[in-house]
C-alpha positions in Angstrom: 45.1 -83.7 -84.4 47.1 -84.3 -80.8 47.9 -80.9 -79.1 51.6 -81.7 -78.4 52.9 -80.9 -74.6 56.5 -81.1 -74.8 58.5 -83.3 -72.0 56.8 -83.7 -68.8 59.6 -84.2 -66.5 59.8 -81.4 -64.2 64.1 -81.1 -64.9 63.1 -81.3 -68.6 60.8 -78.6 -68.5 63.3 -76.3 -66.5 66.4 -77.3 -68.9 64.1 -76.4 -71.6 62.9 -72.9 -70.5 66.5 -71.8 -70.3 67.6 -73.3 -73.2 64.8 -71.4 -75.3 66.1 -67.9 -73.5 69.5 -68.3 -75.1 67.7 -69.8 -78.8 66.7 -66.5 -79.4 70.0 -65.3 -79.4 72.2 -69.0 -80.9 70.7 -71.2 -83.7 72.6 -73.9 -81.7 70.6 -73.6 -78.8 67.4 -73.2 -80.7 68.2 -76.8 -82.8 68.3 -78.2 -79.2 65.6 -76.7 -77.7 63.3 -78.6 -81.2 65.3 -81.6 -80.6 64.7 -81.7 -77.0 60.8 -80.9 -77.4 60.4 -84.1 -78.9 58.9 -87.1 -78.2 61.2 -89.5 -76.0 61.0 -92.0 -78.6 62.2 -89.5 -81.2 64.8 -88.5 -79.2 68.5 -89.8 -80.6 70.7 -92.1 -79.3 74.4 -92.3 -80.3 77.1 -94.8 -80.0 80.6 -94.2 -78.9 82.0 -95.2 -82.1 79.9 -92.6 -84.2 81.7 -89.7 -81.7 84.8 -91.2 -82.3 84.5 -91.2 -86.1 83.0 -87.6 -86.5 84.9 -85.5 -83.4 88.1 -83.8 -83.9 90.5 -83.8 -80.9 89.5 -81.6 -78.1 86.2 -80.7 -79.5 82.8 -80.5 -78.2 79.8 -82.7 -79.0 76.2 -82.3 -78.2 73.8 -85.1 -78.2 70.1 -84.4 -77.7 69.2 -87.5 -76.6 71.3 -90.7 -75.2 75.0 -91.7 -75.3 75.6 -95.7 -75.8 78.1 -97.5 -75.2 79.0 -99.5 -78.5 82.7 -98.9 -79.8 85.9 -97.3 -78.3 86.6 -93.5 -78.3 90.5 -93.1 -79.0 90.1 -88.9 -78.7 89.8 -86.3 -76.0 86.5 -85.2 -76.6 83.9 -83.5 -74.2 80.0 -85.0 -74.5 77.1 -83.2 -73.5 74.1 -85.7 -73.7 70.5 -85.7 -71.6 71.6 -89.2 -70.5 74.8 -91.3 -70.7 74.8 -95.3 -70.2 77.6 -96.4 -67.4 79.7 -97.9 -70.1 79.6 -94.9 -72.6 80.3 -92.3 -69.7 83.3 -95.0 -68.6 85.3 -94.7 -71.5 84.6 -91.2 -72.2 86.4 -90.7 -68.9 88.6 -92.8 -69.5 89.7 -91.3 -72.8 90.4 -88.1 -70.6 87.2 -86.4 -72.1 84.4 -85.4 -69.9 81.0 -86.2 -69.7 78.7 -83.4 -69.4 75.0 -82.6 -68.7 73.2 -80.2 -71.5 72.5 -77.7 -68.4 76.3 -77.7 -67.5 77.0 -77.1 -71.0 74.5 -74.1 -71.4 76.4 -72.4 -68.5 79.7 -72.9 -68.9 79.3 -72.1 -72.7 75.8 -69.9 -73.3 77.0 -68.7 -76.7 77.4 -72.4 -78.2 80.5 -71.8 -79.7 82.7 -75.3 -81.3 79.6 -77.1 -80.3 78.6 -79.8 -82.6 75.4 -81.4 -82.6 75.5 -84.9 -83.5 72.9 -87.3 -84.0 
């Protein structure tokens, strides 16, 4: 059996570390830190429409993985992905939402509160 390594990208290895301090305090951040671990080709990806149909206005949604850009997005929402296509992070902005990194979403909100993952 294959000894799994987790990611080897040097900012993936650093976003993970301090997501796994704040998993042992938030079952959010510990369902990211799995989803994270995985392989790249097990990570998600998640189209525009998708957020549009599942988000409430004003909330927040984590994707563990990739936002694309398939659909419109008629509602202020806030997106923290690992990595956004041009398109997707377009019309998020352009919907007055904002487009954010996991690691900016772990410090401006460490508890995980009205996060939802999505995926």
């Amino acid at each position: 059996m294959v000894k799994r390594t987790g990611p080897q990208n040097y900012q993936m290895q650093i976003l993970l570390n301090n997501i796994e301090v704040k998993a042992r305090e938030s079952r959010l951040w510990k369902r990211v830190a799995e989803d994270i671990a995985k392989p790249t080709r097990q990570r998600r990806e998640v189209n525009i429409y998708k957020i549009n149909a599942v988000a409430r206005e004003g909330e927040t949604i984590l994707v563990p993985g990739k936002v694309l850009s398939l659909g419109e997005l008629s509602k202020k929402v806030d997106v923290a992905a690992m990595n956004f296509s041009s398109e997707a992070r377009r019309k998020i902005l352009e919907a007055k939402g904002k487009a954010l990194t996991i690691a900016e979403l772990l410090q401006q909100n460490p508890e995980g509160k009205n996060v939802r993952i999505m995926g």
